[in-house]
C-alpha positions as CSV (number, residue, x, y, z in Angstrom):
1,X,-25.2,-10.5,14.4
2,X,-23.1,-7.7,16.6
3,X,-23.1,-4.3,14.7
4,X,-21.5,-1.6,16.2
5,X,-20.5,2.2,15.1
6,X,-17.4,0.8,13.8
7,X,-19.0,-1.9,12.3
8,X,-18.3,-1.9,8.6
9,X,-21.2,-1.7,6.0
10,X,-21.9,-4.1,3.8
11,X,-19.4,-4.2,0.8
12,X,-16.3,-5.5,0.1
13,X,-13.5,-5.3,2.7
14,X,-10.1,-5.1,1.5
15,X,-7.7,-8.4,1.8
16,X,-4.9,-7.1,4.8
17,X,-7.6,-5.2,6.7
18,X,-7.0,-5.7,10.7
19,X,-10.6,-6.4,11.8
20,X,-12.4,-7.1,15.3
21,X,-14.8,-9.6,15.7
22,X,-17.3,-8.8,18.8
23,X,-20.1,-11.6,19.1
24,X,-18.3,-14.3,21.1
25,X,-20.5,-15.3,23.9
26,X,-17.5,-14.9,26.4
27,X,-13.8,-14.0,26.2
28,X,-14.2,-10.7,24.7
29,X,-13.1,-10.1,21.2
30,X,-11.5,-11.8,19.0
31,X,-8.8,-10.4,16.5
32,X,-7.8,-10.9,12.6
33,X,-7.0,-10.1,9.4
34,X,-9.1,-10.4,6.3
35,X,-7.9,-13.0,3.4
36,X,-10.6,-13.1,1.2
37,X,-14.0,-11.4,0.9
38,X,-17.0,-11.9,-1.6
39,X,-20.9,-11.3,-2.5
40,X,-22.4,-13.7,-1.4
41,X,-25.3,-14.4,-4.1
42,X,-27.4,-16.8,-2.1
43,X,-27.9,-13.9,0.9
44,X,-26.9,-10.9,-1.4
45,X,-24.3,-9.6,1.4
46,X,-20.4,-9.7,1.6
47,X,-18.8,-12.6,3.7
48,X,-15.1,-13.1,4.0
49,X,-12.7,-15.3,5.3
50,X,-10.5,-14.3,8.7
51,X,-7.6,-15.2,10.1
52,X,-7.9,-14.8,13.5
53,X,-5.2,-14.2,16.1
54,X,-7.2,-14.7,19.2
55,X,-7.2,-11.7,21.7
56,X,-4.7,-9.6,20.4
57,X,-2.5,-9.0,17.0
58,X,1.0,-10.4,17.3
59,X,3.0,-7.7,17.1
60,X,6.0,-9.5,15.0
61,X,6.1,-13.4,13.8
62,X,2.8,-15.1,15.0
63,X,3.8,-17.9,17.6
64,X,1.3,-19.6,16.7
65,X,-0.9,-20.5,13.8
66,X,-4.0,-18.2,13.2
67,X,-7.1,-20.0,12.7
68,X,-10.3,-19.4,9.8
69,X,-13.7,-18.4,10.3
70,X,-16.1,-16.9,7.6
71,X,-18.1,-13.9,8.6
72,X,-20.3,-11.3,7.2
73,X,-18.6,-8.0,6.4
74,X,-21.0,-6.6,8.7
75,X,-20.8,-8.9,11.5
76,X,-16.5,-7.4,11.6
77,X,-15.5,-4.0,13.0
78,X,-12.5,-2.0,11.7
79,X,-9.3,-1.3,13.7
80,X,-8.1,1.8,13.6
81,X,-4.7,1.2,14.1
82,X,-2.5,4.0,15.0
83,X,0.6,4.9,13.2
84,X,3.6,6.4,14.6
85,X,4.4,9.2,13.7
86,X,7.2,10.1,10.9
87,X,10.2,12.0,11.9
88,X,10.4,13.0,7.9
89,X,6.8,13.1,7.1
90,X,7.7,15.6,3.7
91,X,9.7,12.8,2.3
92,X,6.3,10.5,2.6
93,X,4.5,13.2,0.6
94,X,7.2,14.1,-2.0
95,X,7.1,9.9,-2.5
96,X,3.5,10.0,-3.3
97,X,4.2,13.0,-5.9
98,X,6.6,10.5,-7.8
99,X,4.8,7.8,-7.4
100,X,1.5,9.6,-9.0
101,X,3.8,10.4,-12.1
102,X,5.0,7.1,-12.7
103,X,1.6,5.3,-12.2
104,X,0.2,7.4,-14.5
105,X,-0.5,5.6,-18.2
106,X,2.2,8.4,-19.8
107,X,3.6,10.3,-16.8
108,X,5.1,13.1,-19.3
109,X,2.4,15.4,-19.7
110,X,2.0,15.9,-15.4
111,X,6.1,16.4,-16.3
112,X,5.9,18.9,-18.7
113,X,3.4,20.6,-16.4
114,X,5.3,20.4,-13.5
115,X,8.6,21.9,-15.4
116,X,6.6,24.9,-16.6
117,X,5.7,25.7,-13.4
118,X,10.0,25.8,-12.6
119,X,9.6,22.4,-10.4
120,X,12.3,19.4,-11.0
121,X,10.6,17.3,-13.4
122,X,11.0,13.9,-15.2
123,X,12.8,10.9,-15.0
124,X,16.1,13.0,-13.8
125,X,13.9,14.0,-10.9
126,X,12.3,10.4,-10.1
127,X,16.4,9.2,-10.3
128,X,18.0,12.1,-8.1
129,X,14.8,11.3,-5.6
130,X,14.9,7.9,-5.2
131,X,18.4,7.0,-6.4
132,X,20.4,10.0,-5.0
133,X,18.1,11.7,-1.9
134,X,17.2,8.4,-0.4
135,X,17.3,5.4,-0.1
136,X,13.5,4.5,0.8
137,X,15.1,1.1,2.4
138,X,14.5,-0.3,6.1
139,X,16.8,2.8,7.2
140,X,13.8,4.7,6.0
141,X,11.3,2.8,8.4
142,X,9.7,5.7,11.0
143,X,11.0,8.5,8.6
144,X,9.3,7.7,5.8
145,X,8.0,4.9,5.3
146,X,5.5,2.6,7.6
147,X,6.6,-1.1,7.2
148,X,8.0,-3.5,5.6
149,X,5.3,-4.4,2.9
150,X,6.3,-0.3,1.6
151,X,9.6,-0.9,1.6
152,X,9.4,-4.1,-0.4
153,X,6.8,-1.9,-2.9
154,X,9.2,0.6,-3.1
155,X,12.5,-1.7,-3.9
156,X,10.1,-3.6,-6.6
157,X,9.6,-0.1,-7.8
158,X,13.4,1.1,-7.8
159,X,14.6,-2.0,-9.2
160,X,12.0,-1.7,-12.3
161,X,13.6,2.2,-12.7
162,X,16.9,1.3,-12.0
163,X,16.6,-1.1,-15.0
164,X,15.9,1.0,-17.2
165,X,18.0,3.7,-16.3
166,X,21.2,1.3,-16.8
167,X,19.7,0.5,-20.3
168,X,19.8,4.2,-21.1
169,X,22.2,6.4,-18.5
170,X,21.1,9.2,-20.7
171,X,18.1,8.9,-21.7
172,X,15.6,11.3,-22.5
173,X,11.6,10.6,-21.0
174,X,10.6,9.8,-24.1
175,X,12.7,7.6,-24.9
176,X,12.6,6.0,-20.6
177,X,8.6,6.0,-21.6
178,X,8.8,4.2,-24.7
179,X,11.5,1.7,-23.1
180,X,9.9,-2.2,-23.1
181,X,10.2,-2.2,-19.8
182,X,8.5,0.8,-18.9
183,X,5.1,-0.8,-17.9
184,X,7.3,-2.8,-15.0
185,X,7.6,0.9,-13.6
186,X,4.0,1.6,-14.2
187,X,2.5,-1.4,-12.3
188,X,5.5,-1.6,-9.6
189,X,4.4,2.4,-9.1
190,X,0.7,1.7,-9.0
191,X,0.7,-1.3,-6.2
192,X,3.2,1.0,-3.9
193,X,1.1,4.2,-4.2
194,X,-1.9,2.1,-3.7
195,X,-0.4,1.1,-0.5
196,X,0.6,4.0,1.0
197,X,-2.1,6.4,0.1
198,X,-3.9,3.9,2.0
199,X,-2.4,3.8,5.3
């Protein structure tokens, strides 16, 4: 088994990780992305399934079809790809602010705080940011946002509010909080700051 500094531990290594696998006898490395990874209970290690590429990442739309291989966690070292870098880079962090608040399980208590402290608060803050400010869309791709898979978090996300927001155009929080469809927020919130707090 190859282990390297950038090997990873053993443990579980998230599905979407870009990985590099170095023990081919000749070629050089070989490159993928993770689809599934598990303890193995017969070894006691993590294995997961690959999708490899071959030699490199595509860089768009694979031409052609990636192919399977099952290796130990520890046998795969991490890519550290690197990111461009964001002409709006505030707008990334003011995203994550709003996108704490709504993931939270009741996101009026971190809005009462952040009102006492004379900051925009609440759901007329969340709409006049992502409604009115921006439009966090594919115009927002090297501004604010990464990639595709965060702009498609972040429509799922605006579609849940906007939903709500046409219900009640003037609503109050609690009554956006106590809305049947306020958990669609909650989760849509959760998966997109999960995803860019990650990156």
């Amino acid at each position: 088994m190859i282990q390297r500094d950038d090997s990873f531990t053993d443990g579980p290594i998230p599905i979407g990780t870009t990985v590099r696998y170095d023990g081919l006898a000749e070629g050089g490395p070989e490159f993928g992305v993770v689809v599934s990874c598990w303890l193995d209970p017969a070894v006691g290690l993590h294995d997961c399934y690959v999708a490899f590429f071959g030699r490199e990442l595509p860089s768009g739309a694979p031409t052609e079809k990636p192919y399977i291989l099952r290796y130990a966690s520890t046998s795969l070292a991490r890519l550290e790809a690197e990111r461009p870098t964001l002409s709006c880079p505030w707008i990334r962090t003011e995203l994550v602010e709003h996108l704490t608040d709504l993931a939270a399980a009741d996101p009026r208590e971190a809005w009462r705080r952040d009102a006492e402290r004379g900051l925009a608060a609440g759901m007329d803050a969340g709409v006049h940011f992502f409604f009115d400010d921006h439009d966090l869309d594919r115009r927002d791709l090297g501004v604010a946002l990464y990639d595709e898979r965060e702009v498609r978090l972040v429509r799922d996300l605006k579609a849940a509010l906007n939903n709500i927001v046409n219900a009640l155009p003037d609503g109050l929080d609690d009554e956006y909080v106590r809305h049947v469809d306020w958990p669609r927020v909650t989760r849509a919130a959760r998966l997109a700051l999960a995803r860019i707090e990650a990156v």
